[in-house]
C-alpha positions as CSV (number, residue, x, y, z in Angstrom):
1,X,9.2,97.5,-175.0
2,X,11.2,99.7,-173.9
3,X,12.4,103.0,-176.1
4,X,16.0,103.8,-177.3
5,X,17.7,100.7,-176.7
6,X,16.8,99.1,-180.4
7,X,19.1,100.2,-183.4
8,X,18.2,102.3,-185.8
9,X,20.6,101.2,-188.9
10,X,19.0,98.5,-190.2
11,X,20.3,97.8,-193.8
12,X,20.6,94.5,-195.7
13,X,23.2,92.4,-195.2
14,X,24.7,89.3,-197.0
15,X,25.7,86.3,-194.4
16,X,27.6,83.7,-195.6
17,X,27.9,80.4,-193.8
18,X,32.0,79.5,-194.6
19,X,31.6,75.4,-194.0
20,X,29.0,75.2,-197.4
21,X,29.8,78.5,-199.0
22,X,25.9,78.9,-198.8
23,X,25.2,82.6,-198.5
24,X,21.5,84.6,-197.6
25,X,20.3,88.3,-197.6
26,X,18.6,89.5,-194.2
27,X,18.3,93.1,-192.6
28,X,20.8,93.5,-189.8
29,X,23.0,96.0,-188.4
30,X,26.0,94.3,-187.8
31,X,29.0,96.2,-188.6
32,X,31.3,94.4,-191.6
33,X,34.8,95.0,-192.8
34,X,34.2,92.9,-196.2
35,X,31.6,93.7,-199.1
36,X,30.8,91.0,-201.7
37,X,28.7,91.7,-204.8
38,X,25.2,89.3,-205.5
39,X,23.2,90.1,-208.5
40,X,24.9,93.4,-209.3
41,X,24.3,94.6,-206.0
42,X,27.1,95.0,-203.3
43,X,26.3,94.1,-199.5
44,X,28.2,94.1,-196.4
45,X,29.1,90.7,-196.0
46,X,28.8,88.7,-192.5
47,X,31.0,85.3,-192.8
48,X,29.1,82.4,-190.1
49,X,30.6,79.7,-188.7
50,X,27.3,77.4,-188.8
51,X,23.6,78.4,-190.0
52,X,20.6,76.7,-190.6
53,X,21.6,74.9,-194.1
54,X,24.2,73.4,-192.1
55,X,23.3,72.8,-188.8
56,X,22.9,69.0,-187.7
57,X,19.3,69.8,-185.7
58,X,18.4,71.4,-189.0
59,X,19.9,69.0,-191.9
60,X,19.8,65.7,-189.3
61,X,22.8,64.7,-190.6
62,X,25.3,64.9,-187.5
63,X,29.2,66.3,-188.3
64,X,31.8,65.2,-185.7
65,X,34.4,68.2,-185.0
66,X,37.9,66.8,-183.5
67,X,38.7,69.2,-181.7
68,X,40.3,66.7,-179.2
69,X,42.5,65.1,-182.1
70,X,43.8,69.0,-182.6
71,X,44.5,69.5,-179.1
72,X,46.5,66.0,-179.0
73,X,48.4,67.2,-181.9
74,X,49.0,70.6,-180.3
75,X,50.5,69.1,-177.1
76,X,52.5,66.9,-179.1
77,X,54.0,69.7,-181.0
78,X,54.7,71.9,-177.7
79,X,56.4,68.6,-175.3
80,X,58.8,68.8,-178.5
81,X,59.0,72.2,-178.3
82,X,59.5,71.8,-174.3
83,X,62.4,69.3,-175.1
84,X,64.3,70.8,-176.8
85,X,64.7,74.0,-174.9
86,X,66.1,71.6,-172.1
């Protein structure tokens, strides 16, 4: 490996995956804005999009995201927009 490119503040941090509230303590040394407090101890607290309690390879239960019914609606909203500046 080579030397000085690994960090060397490595302190436990709390993530918490925001789509089932489900949150886990590992070492990392990712910086964090937020603390939260877990068994009367306070951590720097990571918020995830997705881990592995709900990830559809992990839980095999497969979660459709529309993200093409939020575009629709966007464009919708921004022709409107369009016509009435006209």
């Amino acid at each position: 490996m080579k030397k000085g490119i690994h960090p060397e503040s490595y302190r436990l941090v709390a993530f918490k995956d925001m789509s089932n509230e489900h949150t886990f303590i590992t070492r990392s040394s990712a910086a964090s804005r937020e603390n939260i407090e877990i068994d009367g101890v306070e951590y720097p607290l990571i918020k995830v999009e997705i881990s592995n309690t709900s990830h559809p390879f992990y839980t095999g239960k497969m979660k459709l995201v529309d993200t093409a019914g939020r575009v629709d609606k966007f464009m919708t909203r921004y022709q409107q927009h369009m016509d009435k500046r006209k």
